[in-house]
N, C-alpha and C positions, 0 to 999 in steps of 0.2 A: 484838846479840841475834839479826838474821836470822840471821850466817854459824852461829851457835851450833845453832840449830835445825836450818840446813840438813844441816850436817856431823853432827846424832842423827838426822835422817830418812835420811841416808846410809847410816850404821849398821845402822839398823834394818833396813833396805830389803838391804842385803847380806847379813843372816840369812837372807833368804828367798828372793834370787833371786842366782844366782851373776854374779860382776863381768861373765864373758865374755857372757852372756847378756843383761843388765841394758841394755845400749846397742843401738844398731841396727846387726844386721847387714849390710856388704854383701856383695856377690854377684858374687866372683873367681872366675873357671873352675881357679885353680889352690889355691885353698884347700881341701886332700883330705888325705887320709891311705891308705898299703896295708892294704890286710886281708890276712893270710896263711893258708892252713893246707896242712895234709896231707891228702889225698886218698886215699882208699883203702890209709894207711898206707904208701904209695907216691908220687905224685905231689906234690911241690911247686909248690903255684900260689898266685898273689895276684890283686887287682884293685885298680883305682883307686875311691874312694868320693867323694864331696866334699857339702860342706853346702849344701840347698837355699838359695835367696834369703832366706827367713824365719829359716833359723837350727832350725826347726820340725823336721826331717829329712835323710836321706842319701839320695844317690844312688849307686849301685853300679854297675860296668859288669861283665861278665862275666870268669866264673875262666879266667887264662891261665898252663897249664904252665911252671914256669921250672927244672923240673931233678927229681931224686930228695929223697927225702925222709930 
């Protein structure tokens, strides 16, 4: 009867808060992703972003040139 409940408050509890979110996150310098865009319809640039400690937020570092757009 516990595993029964546990596995509907499971359920329930994933309607509301997404799985990635739901656990604790930790806090790798290399868990990021690039943001890209065009710059002035000309410059192509990215930077590096990565999730704070909490999960809560990003960190961005500055746009750097990588070519034409």
């Amino acid at each position: 009867m516990r595993k029964l409940l546990d596995n509907t408050a499971d359920r329930v509890l994933g309607l509301f808060v997404p799985k990635a979110r739901a656990g604790a996150c930790a806090c790798f310098p290399g868990d990021g992703y690039y943001q890209y865009r065009c710059y002035q319809g000309q410059l192509n640039q990215r930077r590096w972003c990565n999730y704070n400690c909490l999960c809560s937020g990003v960190n961005c570092g500055g746009w750097v040139t990588i070519g034409d757009c």
